[in-house]
N, C-alpha and C positions, 0 to 999 in steps of 0.2 A: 096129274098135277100140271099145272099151268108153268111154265119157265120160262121167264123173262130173257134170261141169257140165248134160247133159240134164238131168236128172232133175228137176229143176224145172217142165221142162214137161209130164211125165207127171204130176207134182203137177199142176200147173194143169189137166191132160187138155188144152192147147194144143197144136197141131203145130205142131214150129220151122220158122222160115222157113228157106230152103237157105243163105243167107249168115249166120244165125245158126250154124248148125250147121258152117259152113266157119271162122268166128271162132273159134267153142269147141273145135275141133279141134286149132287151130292155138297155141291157148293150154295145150290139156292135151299136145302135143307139147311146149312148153316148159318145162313147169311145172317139173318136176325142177330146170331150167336156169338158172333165173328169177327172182329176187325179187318184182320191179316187173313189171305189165302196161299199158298204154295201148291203149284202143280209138279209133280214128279211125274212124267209119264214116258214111255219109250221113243224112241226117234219114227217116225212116222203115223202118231196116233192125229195129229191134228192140233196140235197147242197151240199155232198160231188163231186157227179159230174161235179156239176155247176163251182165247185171252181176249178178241176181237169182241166176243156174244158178251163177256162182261165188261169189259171199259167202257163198250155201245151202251151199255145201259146204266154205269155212273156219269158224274159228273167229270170225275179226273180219276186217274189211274196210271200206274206203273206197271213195265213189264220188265224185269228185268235178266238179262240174258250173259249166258258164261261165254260169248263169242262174236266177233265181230260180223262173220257171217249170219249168224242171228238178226243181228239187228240189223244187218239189210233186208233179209228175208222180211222182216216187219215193216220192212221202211219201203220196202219194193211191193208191201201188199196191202198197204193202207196208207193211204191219204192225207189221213188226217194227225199221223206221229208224230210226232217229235222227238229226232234222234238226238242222244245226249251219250258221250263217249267220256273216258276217261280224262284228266287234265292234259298228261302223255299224248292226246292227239291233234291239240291246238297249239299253232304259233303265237308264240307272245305279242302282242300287238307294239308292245317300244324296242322288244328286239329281235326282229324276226329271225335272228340266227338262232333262236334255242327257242321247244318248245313249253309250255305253260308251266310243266316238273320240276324245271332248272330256270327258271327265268329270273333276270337279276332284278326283278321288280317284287 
């Protein structure tokens, strides 16, 4: 079967790991099917790639992550992200004594 979502890693010249390539399988079996995806996979399988092979190949995409080192890890390993945090992590622009949560605006 031909899978769109590799190609990433022939960009990158990495070889997928076998559970990466059993995920991205399983996701271009549904895709027709499918709106919404959810990866659940261990800490070390590879999901920043997994996520990389498919955004590479829509248009727009979401990754969304339970940790702020997460999103570094994403933001420190692609280029093209854009990191988007909680309100809780921005200064309110009219008062910068409080951030966006509490802001008297």
């Amino acid at each position: 079967m031909n899978n769109p979502f590799l190609k990433i890693f022939e960009v990158l010249k990495i070889q997928p790991r076998s559970s990466q390539i059993e995920v991205l399988d399983e996701i271009n079996k549904g895709w027709d099917d499918y709106k919404y995806f959810a990866v659940s996979a261990p800490v070390g399988v590879g999901k920043t790639y997994i996520a990389e092979g498919i955004a590479n190949h829509v248009e727009n995409s979401y990754i969304l992550t339970s940790t702020h080192q997460l999103q570094k890890q994403y933001e420190d390993s692609w280029d093209e992200i854009v990191n988007l945090k909680g309100k809780g992590n921005y200064i309110c622009n009219m008062n910068r004594a409080f951030n966006v949560d509490f802001a008297p605006c």
